[in-house]
C-alpha positions in Angstrom: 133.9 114.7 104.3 134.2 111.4 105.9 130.8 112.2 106.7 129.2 112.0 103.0 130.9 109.1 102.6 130.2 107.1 104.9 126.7 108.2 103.8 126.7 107.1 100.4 128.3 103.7 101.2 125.0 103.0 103.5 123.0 104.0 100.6 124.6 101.7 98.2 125.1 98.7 100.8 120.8 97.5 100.6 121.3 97.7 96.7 125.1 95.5 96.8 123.5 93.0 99.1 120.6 92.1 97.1 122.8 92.2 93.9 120.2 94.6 92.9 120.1 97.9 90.8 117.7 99.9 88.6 120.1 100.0 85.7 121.0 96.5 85.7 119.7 95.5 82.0 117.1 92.9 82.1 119.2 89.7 81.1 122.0 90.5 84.4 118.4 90.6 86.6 117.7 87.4 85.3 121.2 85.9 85.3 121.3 87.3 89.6 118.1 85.6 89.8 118.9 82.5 88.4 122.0 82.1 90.1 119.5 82.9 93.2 117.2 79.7 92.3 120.0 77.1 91.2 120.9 76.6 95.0 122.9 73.3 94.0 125.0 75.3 91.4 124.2 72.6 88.6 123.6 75.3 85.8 119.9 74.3 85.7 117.4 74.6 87.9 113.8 72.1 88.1 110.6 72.7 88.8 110.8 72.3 92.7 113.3 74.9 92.7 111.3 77.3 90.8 108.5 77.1 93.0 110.3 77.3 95.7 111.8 80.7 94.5 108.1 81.7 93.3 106.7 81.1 96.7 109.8 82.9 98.5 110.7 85.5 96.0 107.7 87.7 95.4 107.4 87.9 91.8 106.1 90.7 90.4 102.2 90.5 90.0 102.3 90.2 86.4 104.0 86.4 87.0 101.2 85.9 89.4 98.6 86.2 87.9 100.0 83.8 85.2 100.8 81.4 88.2 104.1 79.0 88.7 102.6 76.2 86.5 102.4 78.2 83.6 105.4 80.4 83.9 107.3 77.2 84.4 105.8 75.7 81.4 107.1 78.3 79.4 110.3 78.6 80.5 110.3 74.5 79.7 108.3 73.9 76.5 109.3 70.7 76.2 108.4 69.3 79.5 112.0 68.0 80.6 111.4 68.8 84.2 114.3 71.5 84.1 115.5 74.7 82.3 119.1 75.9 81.8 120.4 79.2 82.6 120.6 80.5 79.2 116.5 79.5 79.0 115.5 80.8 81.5 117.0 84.4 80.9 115.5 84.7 78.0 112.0 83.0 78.4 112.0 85.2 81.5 113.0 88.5 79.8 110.5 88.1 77.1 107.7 87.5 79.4 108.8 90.6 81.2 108.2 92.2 78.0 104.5 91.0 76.9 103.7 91.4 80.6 105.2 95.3 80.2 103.7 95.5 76.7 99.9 94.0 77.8 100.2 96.8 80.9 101.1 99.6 78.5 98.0 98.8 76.2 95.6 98.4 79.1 96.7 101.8 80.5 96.1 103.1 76.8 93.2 102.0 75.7 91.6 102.6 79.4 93.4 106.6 78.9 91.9 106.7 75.4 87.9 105.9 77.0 85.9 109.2 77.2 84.9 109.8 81.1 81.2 110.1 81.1 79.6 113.4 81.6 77.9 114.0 85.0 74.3 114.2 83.4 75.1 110.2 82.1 76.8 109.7 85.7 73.9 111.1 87.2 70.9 109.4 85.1 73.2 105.6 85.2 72.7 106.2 89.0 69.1 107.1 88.8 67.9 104.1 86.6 69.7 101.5 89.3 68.6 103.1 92.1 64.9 102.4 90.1 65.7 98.7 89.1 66.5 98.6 93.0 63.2 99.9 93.9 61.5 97.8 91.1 63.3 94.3 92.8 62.6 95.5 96.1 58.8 96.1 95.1 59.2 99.3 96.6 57.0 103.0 95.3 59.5 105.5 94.3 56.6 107.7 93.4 55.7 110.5 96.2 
């Protein structure tokens, strides 16, 4: 019995370390990472921080393709060169939720395209294998 326990407490130690958890709601994420970023404990955390943390942290690929600049900007509308804790929860949770949102309607309107039939596979082949030919000024007549 000892056993299973000592089991399940290795399990659960990666997950207690991090702080991190699948069923953690999106605003304690935020709140684990923010506390993560504001190294100095000053309740806000600037820009140099942030990128920092971007550049350490390995944000999901959504907030990379946006870039720091612009998720910083967003998170700081008005420019002051930092963002509180309260801010940044919630900027970050609802860009979390247009990234999720944008993914969800890409996957449904690329699931929702008709697959071309093999004859249009087929003939789509054919015609560049012909512009090919044509550009390399090469017969393809036998």
């Amino acid at each position: 019995m000892s056993a299973a326990i000592s089991g399940l407490g290795m399990a659960v130690a990666p997950q207690a370390m991090t702080g991190a958890s699948r069923r953690m709601p999106p605003a304690q994420k935020m709140a684990n990472l923010f506390a993560q970023i504001d190294t100095s404990g000053s309740g806000s955390i600037t820009k140099a921080q942030f990128e920092q943390a971007f550049s350490s942290l390995k944000p999901p690929s959504g907030f990379k393709s946006i870039g720091v600049d612009a998720v910083f900007a967003k998170l700081d509308p008005n420019g002051t060169g930092s963002v509180s804790k309260q801010d940044f929860i919630s900027g970050m949770t609802q860009m979390m939720s247009q990234i999720r949102q944008q993914r969800h309607q890409h996957h449904e309107s690329a699931a929702q395209a008709p697959a071309p039939s093999p004859t249009q596979t087929v003939d789509a082949s054919l015609n560049n294998l012909s512009q090919l030919a044509v550009g390399a000024n090469i017969n393809t007549k036998a």
